[in-house]
PALO-753524 format. One record per atom (N, C-alpha, C): residue number from 0; atom name; x, y, z. Coordinates in pm, whole numbers. Layout:
N
REC | NUM | CA | X | Y | Z .
...
***
This chain:
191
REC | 0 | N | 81 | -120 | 0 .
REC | 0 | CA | 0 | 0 | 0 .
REC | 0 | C | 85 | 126 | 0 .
REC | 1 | N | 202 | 124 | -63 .
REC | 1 | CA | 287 | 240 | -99 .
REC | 1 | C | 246 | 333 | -139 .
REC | 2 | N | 144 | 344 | -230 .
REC | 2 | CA | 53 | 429 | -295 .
REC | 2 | C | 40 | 579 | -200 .
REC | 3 | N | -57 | 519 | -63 .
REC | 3 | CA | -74 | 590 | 64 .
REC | 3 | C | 16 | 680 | 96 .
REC | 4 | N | 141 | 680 | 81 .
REC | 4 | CA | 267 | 729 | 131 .
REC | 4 | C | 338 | 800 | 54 .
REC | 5 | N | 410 | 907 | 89 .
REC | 5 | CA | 469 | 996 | 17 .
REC | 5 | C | 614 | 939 | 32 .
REC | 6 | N | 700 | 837 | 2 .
REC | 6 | CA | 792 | 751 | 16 .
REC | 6 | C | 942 | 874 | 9 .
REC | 7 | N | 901 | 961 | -95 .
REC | 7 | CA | 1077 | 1056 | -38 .
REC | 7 | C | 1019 | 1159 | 47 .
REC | 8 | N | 893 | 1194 | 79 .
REC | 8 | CA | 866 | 1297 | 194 .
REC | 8 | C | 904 | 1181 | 363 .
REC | 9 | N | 896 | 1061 | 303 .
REC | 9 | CA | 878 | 1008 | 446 .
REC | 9 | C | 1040 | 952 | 506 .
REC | 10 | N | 1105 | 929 | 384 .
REC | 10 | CA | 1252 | 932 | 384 .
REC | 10 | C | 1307 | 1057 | 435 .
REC | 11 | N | 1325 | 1196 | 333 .
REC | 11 | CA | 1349 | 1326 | 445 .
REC | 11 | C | 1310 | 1329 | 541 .
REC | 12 | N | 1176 | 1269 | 597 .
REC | 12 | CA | 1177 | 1312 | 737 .
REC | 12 | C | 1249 | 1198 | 851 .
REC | 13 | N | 1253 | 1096 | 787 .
REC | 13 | CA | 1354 | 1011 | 874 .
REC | 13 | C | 1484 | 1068 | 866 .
REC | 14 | N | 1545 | 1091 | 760 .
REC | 14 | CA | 1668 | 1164 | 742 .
REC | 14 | C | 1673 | 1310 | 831 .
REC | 15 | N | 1623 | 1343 | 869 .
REC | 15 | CA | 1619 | 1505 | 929 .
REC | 15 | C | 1571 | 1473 | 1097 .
REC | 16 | N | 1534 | 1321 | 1121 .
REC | 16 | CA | 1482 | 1267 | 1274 .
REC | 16 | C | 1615 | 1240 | 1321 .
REC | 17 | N | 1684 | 1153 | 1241 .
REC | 17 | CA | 1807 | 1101 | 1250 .
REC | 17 | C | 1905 | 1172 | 1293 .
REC | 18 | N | 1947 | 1313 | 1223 .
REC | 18 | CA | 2019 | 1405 | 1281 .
REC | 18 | C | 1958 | 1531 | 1364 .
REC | 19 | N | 1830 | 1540 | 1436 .
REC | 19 | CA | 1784 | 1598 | 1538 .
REC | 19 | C | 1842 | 1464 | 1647 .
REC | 20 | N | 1836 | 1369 | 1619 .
REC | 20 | CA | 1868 | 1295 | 1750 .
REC | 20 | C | 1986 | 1265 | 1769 .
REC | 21 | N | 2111 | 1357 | 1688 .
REC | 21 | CA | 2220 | 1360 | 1684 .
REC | 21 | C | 2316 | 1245 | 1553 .
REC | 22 | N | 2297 | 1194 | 1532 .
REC | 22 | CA | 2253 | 1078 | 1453 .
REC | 22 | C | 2356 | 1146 | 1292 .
REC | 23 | N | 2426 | 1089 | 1221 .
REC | 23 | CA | 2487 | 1111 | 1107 .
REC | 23 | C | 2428 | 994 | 993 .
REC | 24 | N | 2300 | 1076 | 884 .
REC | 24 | CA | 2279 | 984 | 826 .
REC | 24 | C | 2333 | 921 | 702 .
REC | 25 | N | 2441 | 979 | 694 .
REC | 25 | CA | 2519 | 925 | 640 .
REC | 25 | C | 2645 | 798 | 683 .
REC | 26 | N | 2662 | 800 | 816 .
REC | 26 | CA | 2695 | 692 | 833 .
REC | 26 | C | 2664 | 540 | 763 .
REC | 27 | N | 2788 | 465 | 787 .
REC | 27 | CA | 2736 | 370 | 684 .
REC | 27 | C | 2621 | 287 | 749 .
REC | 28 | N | 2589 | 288 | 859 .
REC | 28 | CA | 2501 | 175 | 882 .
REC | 28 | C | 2345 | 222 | 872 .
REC | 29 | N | 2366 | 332 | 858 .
REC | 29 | CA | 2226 | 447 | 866 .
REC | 29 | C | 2191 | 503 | 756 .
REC | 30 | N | 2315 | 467 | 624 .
REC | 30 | CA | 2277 | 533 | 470 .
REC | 30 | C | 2120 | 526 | 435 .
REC | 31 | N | 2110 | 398 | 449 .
REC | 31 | CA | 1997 | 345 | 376 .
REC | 31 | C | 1831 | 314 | 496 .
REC | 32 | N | 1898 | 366 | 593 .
REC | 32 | CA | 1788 | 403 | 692 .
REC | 32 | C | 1638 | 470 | 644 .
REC | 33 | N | 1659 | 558 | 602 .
REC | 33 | CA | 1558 | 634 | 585 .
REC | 33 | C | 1473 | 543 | 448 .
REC | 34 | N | 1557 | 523 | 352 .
REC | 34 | CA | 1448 | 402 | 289 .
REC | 34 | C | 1393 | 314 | 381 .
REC | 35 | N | 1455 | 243 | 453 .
REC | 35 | CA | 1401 | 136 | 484 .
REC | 35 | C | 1266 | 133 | 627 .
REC | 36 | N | 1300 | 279 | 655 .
REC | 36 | CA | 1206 | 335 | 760 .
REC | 36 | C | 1078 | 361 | 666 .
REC | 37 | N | 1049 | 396 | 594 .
REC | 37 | CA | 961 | 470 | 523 .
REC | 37 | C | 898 | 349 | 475 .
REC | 38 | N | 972 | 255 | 381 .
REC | 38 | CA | 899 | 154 | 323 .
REC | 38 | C | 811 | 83 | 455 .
REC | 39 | N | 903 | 56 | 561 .
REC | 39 | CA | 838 | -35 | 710 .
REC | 39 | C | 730 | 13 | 725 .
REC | 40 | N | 730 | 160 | 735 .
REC | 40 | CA | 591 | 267 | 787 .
REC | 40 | C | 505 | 187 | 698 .
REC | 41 | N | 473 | 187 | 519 .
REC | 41 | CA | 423 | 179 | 431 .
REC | 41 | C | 355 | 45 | 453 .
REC | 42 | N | 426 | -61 | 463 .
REC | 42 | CA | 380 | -150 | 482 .
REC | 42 | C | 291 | -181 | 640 .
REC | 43 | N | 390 | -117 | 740 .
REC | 43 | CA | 306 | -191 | 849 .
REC | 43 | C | 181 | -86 | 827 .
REC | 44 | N | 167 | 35 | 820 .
REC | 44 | CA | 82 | 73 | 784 .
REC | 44 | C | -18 | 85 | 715 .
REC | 45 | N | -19 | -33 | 644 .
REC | 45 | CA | -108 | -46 | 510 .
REC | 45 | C | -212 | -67 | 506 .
REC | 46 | N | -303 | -121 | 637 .
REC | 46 | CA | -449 | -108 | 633 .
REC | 46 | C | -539 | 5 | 593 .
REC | 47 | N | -488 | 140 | 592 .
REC | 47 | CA | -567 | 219 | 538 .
REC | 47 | C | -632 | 180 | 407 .
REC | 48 | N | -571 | 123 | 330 .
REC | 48 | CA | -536 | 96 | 179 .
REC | 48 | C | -728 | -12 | 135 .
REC | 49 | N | -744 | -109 | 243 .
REC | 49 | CA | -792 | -192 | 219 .
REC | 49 | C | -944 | -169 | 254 .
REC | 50 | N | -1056 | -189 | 143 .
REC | 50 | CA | -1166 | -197 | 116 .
REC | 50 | C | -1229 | -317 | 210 .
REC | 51 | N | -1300 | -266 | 320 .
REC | 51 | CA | -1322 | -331 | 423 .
REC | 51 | C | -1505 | -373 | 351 .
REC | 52 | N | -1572 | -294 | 347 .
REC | 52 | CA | -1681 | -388 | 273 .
REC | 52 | C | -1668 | -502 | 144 .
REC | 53 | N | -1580 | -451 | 51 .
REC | 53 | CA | -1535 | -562 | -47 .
REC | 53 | C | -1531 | -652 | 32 .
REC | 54 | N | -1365 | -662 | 141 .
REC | 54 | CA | -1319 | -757 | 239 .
REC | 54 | C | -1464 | -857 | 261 .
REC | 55 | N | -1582 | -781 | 307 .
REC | 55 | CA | -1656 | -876 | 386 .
REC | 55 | C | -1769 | -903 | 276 .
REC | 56 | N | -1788 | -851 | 187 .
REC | 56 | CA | -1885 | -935 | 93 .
REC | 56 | C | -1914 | -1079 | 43 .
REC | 57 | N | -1785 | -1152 | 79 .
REC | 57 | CA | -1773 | -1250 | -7 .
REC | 57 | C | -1809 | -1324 | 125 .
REC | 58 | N | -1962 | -1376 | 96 .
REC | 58 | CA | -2018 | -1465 | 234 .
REC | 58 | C | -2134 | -1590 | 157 .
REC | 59 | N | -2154 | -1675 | 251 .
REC | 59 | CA | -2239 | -1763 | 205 .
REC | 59 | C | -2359 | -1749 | 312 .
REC | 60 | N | -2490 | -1800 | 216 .
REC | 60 | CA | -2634 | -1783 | 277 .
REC | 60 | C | -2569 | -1945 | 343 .
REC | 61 | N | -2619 | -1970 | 482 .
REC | 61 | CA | -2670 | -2099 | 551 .
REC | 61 | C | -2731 | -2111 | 634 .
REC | 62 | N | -2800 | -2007 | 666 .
REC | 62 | CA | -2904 | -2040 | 779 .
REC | 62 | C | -2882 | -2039 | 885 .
REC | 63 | N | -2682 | -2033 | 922 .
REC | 63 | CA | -2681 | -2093 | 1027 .
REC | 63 | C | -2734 | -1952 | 1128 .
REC | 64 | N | -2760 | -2006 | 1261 .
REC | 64 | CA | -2781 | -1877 | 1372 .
REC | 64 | C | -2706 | -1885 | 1517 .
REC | 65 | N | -2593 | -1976 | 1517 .
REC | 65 | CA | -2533 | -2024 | 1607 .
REC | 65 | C | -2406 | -1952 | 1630 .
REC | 66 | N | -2327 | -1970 | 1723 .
REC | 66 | CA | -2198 | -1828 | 1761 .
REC | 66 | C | -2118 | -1931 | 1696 .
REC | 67 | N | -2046 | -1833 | 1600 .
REC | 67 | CA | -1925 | -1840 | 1516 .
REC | 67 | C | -1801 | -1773 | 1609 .
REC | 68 | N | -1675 | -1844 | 1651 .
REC | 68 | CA | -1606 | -1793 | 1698 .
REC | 68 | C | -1442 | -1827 | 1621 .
REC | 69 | N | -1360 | -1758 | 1607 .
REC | 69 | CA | -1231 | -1736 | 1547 .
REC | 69 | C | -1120 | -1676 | 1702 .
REC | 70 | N | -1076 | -1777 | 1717 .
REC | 70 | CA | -1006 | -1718 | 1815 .
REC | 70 | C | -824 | -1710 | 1816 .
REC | 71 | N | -789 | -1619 | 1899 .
REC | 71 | CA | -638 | -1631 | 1890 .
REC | 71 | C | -555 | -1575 | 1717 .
REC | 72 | N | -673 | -1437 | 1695 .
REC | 72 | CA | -598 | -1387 | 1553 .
REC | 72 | C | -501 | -1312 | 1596 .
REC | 73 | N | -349 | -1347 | 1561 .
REC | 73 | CA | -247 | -1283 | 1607 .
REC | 73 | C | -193 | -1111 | 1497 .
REC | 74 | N | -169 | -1000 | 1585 .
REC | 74 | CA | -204 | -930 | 1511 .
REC | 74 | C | -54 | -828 | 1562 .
REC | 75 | N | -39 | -728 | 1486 .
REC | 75 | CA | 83 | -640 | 1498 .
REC | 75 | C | 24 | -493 | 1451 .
REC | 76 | N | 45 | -389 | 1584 .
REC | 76 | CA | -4 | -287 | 1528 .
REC | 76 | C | 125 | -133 | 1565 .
REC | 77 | N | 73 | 7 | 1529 .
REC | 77 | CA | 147 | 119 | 1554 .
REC | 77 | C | 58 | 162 | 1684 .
REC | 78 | N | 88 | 239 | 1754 .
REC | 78 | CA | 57 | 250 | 1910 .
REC | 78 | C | 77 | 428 | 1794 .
REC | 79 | N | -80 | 499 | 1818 .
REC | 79 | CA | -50 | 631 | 1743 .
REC | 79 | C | -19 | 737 | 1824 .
REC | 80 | N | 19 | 718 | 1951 .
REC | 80 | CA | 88 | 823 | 2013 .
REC | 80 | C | 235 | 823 | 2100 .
REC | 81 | N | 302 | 711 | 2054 .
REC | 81 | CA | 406 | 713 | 1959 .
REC | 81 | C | 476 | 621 | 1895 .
REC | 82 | N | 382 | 596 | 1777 .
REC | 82 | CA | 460 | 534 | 1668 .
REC | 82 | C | 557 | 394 | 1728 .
REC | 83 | N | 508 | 349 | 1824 .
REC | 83 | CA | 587 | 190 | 1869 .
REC | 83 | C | 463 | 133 | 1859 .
REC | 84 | N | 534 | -16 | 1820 .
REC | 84 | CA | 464 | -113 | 1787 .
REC | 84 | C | 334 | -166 | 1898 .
REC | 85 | N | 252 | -256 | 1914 .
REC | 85 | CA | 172 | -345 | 2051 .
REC | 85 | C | 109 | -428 | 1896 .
REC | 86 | N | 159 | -576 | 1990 .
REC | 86 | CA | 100 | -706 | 1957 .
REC | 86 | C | 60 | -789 | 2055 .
REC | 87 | N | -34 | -863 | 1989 .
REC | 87 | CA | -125 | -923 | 2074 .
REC | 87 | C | -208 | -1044 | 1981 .
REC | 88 | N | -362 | -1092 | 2008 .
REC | 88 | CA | -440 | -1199 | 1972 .
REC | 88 | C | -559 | -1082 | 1948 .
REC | 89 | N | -648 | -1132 | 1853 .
REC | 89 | CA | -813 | -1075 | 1862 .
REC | 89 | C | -881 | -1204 | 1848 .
REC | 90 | N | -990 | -1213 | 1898 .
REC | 90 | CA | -1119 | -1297 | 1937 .
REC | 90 | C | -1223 | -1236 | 1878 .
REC | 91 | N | -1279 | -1276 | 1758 .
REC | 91 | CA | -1371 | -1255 | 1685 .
REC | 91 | C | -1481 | -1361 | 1732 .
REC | 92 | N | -1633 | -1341 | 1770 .
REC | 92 | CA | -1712 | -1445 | 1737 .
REC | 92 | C | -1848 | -1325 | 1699 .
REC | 93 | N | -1958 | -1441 | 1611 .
REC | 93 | CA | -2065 | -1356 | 1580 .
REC | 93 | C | -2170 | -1433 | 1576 .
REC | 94 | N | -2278 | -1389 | 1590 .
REC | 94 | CA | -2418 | -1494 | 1583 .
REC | 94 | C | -2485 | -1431 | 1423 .
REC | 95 | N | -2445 | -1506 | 1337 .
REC | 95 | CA | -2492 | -1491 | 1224 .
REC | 95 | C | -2648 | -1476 | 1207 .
REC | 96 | N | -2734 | -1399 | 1111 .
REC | 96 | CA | -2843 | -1397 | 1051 .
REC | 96 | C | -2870 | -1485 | 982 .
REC | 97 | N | -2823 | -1603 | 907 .
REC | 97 | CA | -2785 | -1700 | 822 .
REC | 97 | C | -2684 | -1675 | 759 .
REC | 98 | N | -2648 | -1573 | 733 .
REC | 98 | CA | -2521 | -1563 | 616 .
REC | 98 | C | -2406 | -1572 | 716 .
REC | 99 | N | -2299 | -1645 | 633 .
REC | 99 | CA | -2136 | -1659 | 713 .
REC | 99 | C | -2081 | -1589 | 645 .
REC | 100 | N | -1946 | -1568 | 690 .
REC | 100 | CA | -1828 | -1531 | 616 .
REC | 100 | C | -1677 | -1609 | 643 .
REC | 101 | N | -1634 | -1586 | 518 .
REC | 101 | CA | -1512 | -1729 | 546 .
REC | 101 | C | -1450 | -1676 | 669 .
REC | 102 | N | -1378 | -1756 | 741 .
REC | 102 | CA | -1281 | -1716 | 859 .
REC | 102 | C | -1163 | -1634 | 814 .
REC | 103 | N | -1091 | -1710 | 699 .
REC | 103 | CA | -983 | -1596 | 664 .
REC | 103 | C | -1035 | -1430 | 641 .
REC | 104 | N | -1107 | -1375 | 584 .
REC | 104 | CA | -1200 | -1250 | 614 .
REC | 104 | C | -1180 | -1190 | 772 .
REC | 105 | N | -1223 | -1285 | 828 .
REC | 105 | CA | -1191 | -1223 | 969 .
REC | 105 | C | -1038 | -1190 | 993 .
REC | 106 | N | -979 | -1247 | 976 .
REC | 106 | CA | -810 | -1251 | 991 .
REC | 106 | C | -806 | -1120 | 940 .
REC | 107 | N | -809 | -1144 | 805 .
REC | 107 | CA | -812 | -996 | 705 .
REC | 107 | C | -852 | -875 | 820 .
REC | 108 | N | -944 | -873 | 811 .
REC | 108 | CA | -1050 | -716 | 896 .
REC | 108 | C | -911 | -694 | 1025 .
REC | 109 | N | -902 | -840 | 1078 .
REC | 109 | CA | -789 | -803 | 1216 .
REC | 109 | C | -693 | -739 | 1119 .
REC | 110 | N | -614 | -782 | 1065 .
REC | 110 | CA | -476 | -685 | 1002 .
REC | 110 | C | -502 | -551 | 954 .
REC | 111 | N | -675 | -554 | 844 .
REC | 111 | CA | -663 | -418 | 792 .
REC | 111 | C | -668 | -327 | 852 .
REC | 112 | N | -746 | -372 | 1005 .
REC | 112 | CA | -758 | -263 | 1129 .
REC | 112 | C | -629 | -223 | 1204 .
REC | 113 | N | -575 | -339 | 1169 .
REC | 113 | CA | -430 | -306 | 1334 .
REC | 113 | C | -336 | -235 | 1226 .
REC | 114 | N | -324 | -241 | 1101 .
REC | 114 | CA | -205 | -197 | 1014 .
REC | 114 | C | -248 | -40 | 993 .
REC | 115 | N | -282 | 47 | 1107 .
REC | 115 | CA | -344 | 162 | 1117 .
REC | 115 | C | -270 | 218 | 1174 .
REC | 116 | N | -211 | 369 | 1211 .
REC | 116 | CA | -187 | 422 | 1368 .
REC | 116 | C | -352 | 406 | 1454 .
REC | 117 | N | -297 | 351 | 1552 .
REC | 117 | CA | -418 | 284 | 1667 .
REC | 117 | C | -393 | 325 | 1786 .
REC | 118 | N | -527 | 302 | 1865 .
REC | 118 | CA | -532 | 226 | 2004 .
REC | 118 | C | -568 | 128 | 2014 .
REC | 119 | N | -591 | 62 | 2129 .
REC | 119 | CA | -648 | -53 | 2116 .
REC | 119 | C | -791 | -54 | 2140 .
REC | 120 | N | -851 | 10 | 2233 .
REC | 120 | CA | -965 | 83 | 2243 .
REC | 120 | C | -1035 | 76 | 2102 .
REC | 121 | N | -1001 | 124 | 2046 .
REC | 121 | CA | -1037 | 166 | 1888 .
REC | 121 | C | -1016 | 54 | 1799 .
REC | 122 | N | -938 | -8 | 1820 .
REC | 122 | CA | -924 | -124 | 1699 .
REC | 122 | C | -1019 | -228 | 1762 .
REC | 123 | N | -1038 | -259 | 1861 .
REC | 123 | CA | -1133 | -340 | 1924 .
REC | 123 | C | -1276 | -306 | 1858 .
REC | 124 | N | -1337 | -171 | 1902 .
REC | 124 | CA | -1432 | -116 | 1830 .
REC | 124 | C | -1479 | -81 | 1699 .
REC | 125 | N | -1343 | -93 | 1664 .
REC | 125 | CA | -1370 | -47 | 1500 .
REC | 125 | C | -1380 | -254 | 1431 .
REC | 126 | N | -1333 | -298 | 1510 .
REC | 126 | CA | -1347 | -452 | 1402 .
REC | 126 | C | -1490 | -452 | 1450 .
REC | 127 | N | -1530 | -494 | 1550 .
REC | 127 | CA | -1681 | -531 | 1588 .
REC | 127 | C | -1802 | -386 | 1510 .
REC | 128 | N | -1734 | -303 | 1524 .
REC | 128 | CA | -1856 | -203 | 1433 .
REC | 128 | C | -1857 | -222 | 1296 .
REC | 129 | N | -1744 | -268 | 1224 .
REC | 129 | CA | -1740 | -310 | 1066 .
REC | 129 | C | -1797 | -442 | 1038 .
REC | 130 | N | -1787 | -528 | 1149 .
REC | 130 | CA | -1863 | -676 | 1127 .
REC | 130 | C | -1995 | -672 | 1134 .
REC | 131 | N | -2086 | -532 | 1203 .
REC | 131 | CA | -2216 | -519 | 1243 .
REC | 131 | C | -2242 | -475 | 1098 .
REC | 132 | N | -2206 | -356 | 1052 .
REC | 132 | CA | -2216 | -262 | 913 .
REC | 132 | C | -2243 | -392 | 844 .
REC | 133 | N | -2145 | -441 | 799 .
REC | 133 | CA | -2103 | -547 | 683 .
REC | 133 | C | -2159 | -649 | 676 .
REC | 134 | N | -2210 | -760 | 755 .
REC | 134 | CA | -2234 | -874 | 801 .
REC | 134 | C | -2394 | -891 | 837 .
REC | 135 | N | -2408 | -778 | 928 .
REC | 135 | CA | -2573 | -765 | 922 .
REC | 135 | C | -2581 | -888 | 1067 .
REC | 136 | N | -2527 | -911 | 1133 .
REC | 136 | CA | -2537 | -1093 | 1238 .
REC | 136 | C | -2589 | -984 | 1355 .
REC | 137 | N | -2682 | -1114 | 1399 .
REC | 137 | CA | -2743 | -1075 | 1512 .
REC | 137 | C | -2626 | -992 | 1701 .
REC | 138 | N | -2548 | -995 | 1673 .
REC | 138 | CA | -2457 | -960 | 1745 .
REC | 138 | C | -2317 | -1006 | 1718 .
REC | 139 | N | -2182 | -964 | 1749 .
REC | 139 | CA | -2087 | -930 | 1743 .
REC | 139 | C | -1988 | -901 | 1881 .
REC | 140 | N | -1926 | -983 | 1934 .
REC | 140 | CA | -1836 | -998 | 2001 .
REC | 140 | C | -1663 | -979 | 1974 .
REC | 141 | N | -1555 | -885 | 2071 .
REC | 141 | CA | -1415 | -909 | 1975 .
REC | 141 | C | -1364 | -844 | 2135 .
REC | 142 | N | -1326 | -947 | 2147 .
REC | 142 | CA | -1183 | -911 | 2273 .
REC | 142 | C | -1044 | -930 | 2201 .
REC | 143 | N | -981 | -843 | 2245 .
REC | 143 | CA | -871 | -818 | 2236 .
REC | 143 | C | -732 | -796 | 2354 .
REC | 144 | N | -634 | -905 | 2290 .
REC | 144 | CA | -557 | -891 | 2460 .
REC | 144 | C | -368 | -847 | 2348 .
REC | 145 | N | -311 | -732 | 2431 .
REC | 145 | CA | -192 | -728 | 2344 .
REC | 145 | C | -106 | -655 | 2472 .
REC | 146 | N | 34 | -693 | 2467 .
REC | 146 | CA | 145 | -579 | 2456 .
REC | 146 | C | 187 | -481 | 2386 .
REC | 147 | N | 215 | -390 | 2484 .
REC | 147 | CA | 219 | -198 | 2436 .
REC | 147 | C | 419 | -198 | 2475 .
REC | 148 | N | 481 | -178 | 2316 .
REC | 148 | CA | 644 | -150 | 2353 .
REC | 148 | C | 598 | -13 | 2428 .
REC | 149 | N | 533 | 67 | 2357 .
REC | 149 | CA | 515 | 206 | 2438 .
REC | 149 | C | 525 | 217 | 2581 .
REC | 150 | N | 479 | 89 | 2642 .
REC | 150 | CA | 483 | 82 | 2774 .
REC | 150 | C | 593 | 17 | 2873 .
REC | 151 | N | 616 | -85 | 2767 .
REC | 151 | CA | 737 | -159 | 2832 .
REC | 151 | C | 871 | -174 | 2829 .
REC | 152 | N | 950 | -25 | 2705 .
REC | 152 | CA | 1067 | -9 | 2668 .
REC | 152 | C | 1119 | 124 | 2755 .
REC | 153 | N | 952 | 187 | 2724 .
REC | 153 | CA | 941 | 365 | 2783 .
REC | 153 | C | 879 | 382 | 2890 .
REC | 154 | N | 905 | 489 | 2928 .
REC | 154 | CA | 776 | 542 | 3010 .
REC | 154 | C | 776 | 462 | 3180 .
REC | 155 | N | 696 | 364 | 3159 .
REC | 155 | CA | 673 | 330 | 3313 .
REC | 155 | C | 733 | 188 | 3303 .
REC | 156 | N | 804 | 100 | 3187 .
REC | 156 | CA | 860 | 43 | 3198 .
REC | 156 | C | 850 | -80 | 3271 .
REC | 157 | N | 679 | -163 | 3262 .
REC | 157 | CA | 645 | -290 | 3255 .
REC | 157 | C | 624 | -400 | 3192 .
REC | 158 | N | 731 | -446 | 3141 .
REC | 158 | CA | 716 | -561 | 3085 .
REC | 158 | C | 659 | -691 | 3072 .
REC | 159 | N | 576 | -728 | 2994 .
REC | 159 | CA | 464 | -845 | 3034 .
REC | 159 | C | 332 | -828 | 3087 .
REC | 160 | N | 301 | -693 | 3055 .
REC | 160 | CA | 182 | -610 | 3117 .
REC | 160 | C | 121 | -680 | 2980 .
REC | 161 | N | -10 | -704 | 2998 .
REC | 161 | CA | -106 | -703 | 2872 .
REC | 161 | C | -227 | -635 | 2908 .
REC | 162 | N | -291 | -565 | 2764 .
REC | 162 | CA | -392 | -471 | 2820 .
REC | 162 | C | -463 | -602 | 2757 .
REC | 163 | N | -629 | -579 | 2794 .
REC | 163 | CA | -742 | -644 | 2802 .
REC | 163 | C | -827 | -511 | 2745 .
REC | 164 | N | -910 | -534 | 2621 .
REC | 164 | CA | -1028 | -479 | 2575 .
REC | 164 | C | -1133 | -563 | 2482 .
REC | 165 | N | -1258 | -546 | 2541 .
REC | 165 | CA | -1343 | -569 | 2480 .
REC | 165 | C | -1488 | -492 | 2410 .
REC | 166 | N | -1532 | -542 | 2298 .
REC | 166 | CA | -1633 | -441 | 2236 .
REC | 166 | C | -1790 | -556 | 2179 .
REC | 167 | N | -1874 | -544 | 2240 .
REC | 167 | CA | -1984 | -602 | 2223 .
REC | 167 | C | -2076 | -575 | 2185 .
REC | 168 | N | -2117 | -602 | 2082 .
REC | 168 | CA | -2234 | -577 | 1980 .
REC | 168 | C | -2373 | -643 | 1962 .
REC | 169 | N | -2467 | -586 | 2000 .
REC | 169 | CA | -2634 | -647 | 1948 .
REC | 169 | C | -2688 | -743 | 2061 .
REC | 170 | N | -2664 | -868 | 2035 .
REC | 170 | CA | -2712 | -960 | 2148 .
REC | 170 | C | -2616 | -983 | 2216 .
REC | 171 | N | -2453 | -982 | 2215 .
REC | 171 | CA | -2370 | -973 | 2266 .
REC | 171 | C | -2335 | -898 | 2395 .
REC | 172 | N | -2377 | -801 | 2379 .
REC | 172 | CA | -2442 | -663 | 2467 .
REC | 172 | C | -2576 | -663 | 2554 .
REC | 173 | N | -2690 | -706 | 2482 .
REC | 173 | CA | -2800 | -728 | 2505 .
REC | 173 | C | -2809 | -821 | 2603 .
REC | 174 | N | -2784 | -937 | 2579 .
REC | 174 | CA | -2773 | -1098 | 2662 .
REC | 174 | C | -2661 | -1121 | 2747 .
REC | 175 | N | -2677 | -1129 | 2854 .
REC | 175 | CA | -2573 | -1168 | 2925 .
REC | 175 | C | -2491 | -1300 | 2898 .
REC | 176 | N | -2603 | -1404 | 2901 .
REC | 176 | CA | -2537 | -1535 | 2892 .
REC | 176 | C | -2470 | -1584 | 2725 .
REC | 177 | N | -2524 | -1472 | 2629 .
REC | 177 | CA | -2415 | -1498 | 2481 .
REC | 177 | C | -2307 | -1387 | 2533 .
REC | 178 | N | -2260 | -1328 | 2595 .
REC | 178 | CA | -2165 | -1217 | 2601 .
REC | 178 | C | -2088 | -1375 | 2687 .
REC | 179 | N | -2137 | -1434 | 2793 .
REC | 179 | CA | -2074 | -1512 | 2885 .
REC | 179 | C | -2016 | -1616 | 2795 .
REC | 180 | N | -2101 | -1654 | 2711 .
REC | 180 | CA | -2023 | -1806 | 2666 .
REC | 180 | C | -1942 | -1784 | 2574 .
REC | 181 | N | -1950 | -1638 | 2487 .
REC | 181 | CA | -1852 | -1567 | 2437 .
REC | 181 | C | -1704 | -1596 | 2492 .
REC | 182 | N | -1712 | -1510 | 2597 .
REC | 182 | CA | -1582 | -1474 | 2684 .
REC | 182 | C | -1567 | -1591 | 2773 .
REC | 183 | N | -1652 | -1728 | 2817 .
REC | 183 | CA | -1584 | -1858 | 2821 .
REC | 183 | C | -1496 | -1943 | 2715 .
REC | 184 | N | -1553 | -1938 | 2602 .
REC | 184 | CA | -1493 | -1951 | 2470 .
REC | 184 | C | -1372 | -1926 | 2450 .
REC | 185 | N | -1338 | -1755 | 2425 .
REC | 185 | CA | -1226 | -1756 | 2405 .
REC | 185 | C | -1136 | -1746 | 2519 .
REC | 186 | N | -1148 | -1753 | 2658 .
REC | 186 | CA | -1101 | -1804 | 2740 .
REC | 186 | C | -1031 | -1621 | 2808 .
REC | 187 | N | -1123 | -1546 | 2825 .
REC | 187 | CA | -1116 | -1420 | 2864 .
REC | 187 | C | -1222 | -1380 | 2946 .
REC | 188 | N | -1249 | -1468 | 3055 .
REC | 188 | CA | -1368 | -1397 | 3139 .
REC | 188 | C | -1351 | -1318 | 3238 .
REC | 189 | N | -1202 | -1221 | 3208 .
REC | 189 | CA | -1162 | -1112 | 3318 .
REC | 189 | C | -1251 | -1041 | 3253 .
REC | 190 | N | -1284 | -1032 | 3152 .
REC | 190 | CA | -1335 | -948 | 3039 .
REC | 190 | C | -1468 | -848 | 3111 .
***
């Protein structure tokens, strides 16, 4: 999704970060820094890029009305206030209207969302509000559990901390006992 990116605006500005932080980018090990910063951005960044209703169109009618669950989607995102990484798992499940959607789809939606500048707050919310839009299922469930470098390189400097968020949709919300067997399921009932 290079397209997105202004690839020599994003190079100068690595090149001009580099020597605010004292940094010679010309050194040899740092020549080629600023490419390779810019392309990383491009790519890890690339969910903007991706057509999230296309993504979820491609579904089959079956009738079914039973909780669909996808668990343990491992995911890598930008932390948008500052630009360090947090990875973690998402827990997708949904109580379909009859129509499904393949599981890889779900995977998809997890990456196109996390390959964003994020929170987690927000990426939690934003997958379960695009599965409601798109999908049309009687409710929508998505916990999310990850490590923040933001937190554990910088700052307050806890390592092995994992945050916990969850976002519940329709009967998920509504019903206690589908929110419960939800979060027995994927094995998050701090939740």
């Amino acid at each position: 999704m290079t397209d997105l990116v202004d690839l020599p605006r994003a190079e100068s500005a690595v090149r001009e970060l580099l020597i605010a932080l004292g940094e010679d980018p010309q050194r040899e090990g740092l020549v080629d820094t600023p490419r390779r910063v810019a392309a990383a951005f491009a790519e890890t960044l690339g969910g903007r890029g991706v057509d999230i209703p296309a993504l979820l169109s491609v579904g089959f009618e079956e009738g079914h009305d039973e909780m669909v669950i996808l668990r343990d989607v491992p995911f890598y995102s930008t932390c948008e206030h500052h630009l360090l990484p947090f990875h973690g798992v998402a827990h997708i499940g949904y109580v379909p209207n009859g129509r499904v959607v393949g599981l890889s789809k779900l995977a998809r939606l997890v990456d196109a969302v996390a390959r964003r500048p994020q929170l987690q707050e927000r990426l939690t919310a934003q997958i379960a509000d695009m599965l409601m839009v798109n999908l049309l299922p009687q409710g929508v469930g998505v916990a999310v559990e990850a490590e923040h470098l933001c937190m554990q390189m910088r700052g307050i400097k806890k390592p092995g901390s994992r945050m916990l968020t969850s976002a519940m949709r329709g009967s998920f919300r509504e019903q206690q006992e589908t929110r419960a067997e939800f979060l027995s399921l994927v094995g998050t009932q701090r939740l």
